[in-house]
N, C-alpha and C positions, 0 to 999 in steps of 0.2 A: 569490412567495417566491423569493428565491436558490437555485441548486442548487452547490454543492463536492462534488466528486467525485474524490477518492485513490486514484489508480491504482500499480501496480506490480506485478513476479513479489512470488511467495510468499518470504517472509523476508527485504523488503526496507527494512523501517520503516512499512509501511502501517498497522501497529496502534499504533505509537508516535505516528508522524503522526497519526493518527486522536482519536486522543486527544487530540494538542496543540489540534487544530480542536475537539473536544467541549466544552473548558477556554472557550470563547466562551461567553460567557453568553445569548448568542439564536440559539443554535445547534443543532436538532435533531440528532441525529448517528446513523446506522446502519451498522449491518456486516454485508455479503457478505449484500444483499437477494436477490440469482439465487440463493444457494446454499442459501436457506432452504426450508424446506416450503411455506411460502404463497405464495412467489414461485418457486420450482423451474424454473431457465432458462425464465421467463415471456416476453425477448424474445429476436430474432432480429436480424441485419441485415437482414431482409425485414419489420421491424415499421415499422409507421406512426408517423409522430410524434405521431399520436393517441394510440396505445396506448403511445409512451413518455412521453408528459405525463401521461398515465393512471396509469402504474406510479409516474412519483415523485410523484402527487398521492395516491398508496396510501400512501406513505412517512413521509407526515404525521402522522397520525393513527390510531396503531397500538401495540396492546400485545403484543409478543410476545418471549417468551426469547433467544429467539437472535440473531436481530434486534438487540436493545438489549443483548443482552453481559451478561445479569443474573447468572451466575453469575460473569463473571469481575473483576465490582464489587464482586459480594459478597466473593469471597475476597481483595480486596485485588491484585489481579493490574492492574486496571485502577481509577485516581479516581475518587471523586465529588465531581462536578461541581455548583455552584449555579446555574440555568437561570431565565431571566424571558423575556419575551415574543419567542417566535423571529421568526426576522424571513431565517432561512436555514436550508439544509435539507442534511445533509451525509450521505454514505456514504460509506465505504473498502472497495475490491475488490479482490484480485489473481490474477480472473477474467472474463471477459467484455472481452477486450479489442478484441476484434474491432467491440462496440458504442458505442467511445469517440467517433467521428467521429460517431455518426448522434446520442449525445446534445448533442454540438456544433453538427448541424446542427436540432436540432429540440426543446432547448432554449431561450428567450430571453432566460433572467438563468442564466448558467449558467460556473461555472469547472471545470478540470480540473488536479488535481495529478499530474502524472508524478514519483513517486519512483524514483530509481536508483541501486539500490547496486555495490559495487566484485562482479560475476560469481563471483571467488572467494569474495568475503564470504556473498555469499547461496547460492554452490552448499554452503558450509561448513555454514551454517546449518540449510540443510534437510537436509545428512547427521546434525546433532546430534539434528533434531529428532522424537523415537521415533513420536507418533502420524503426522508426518506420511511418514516415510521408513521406519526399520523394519518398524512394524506395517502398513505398506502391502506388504513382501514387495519392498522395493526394493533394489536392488545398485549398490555405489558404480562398480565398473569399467563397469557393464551399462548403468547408468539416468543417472551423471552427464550427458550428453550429451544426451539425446532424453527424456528424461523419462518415457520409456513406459511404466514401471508405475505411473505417478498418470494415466495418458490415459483415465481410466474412464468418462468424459462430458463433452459438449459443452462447451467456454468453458473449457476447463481449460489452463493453461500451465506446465509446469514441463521442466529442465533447461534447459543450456546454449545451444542451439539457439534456445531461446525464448524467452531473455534476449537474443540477440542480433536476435531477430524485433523484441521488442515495444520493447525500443531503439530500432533505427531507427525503428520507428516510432511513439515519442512525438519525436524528432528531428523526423522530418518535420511531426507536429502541430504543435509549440512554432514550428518557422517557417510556420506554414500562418494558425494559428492566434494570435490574441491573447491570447486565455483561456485556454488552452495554458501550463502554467504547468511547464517544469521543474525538480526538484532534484534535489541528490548528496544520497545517502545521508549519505557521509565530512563533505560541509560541514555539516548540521544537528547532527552530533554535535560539531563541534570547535567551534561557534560558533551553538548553539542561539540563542540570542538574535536576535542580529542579523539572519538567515536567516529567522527565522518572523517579525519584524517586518515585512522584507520584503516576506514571503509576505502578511500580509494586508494589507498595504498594497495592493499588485497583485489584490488579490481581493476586497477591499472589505469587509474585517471587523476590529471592532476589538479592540488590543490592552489588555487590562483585567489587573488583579491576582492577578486567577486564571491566567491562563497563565502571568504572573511568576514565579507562587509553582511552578506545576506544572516549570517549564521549569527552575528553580533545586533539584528535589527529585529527581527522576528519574532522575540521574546518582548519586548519594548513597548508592545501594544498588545490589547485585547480584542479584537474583531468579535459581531456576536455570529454573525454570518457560518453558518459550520462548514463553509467549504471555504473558510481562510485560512490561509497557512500561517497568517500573526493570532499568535495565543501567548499569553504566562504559559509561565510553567505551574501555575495551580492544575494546570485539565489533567495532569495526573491524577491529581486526589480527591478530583470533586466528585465521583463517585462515591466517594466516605459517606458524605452526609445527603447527599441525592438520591443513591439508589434503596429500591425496598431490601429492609435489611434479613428480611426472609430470603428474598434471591441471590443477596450476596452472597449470605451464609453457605446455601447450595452450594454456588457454582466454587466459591473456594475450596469446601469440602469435596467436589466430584471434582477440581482441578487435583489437587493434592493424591488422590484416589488411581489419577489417571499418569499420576508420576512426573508431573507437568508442573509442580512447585516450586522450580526454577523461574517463572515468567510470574510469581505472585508477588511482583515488587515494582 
């Protein structure tokens, strides 16, 4: 069975992407397996290729809430999907990125989505969003940068610093690697279609009526909920006028700095 794997920081499109891939109709689809109770930072970069064909052969064949996102289907946050005989096996992460190279090397039917959004866009988004930045006891002047009050365990990435880490290095995969698949945030929104065409073309999945219809609906409404996958396409730019324009300034200037000037759109 295929593996697709949806990489990216936190609030970067990995659940909207996630979704567009679930919308396949032989597509198993799971979310944030390490983060779950039954798989609880199960690998390492010192894990065997054993035990990571091991974990996504667990992937398959499993019923459990979090995993499969059941509450956020129920409430309409997240589609459903019509599924017939999988034939690929999919998760979205925006953790464990440390274990992207070793699933590349020890994988053998295996892709990898790098999504990357515009730094502002996503440091914005995690300031709106209350479970994960308020109620974590986080501070926009203290934590925008280094992320430190979400650093509470292993495989965790967040702020600035680790937008520009895991950049570079889905950068270096995407030239390293073939399967190495990356995108902008900015292009899947302005041009949903074409983009995920694309995408599975290069990834070897096909494009069916269900993603038509999902790719065509999704934009249509504003959900305020930040783990919906229906949004305008304004959540690009509302950073413009939301974020502190001290921080923006920064982090474009040390984007730009860090040769990364390509993703400031």
């Amino acid at each position: 069975m295929k593996t697709v794997i949806i990489a990216g920081m936190p609030r970067s499109g990995t659940s909207w992407l996630g979704q567009i891939v679930n919308s396949v109709p032989s597509v198993l689809f799971r979310t944030e397996p390490l983060f779950s109770y039954r798989f609880k930072n199960q690998l390492d970069v010192n894990s065997s290729c054993s035990e990571i064909n091991d974990f996504l052969s667990a992937l398959i064949d499993l019923d459990d809430d979090f995993i499969l996102q059941k509450q956020n289907h129920a409430d309409g946050y997240y589609p459903d999907f019509q599924h017939s005989s999988a034939t690929t096996l999919a998760f979205k992460t925006t953790r464990h990125h440390e274990l992207l190279e070793r699933y590349l090397c020890c994988a053998e039917n295996i892709h990898i989505i790098g999504i990357v959004r515009h730094p502002c866009g996503s440091i914005n988004s995690w300031f709106k969003s209350y479970r994960e930045f308020e109620k974590q006891n986080c501070n926009q002047a203290r934590d925008w940068r280094t992320g430190e009050c979400r650093k509470t365990s292993v495989g965790e990435y967040w702020g600035f610093d680790d937008w520009l880490a895991v950049t570079r290095k889905f950068v270096e995969l995407a030239e390293t690697h073939k399967n190495f698949h990356l995108l902008r945030y900015s292009d899947l929104v302005a041009d949903s279609l074409q983009c995920v065409e694309a995408l599975f073309e290069s990834t070897g999945m096909p494009m069916t009526r269900q993603t038509r219809e999902f790719l065509a609906d999704c934009h249509t409404r504003h959900d305020q909920n930040p783990y919906s996958v229906f949004k305008t396409k304004t959540v690009v730019d509302d950073w413009k006028v939301e974020l502190n324009p001290s921080i923006a300034e920064t982090i474009i200037g040390d984007t730009k700095a860090a040769g990364l000037g390509y993703f400031l759109v």
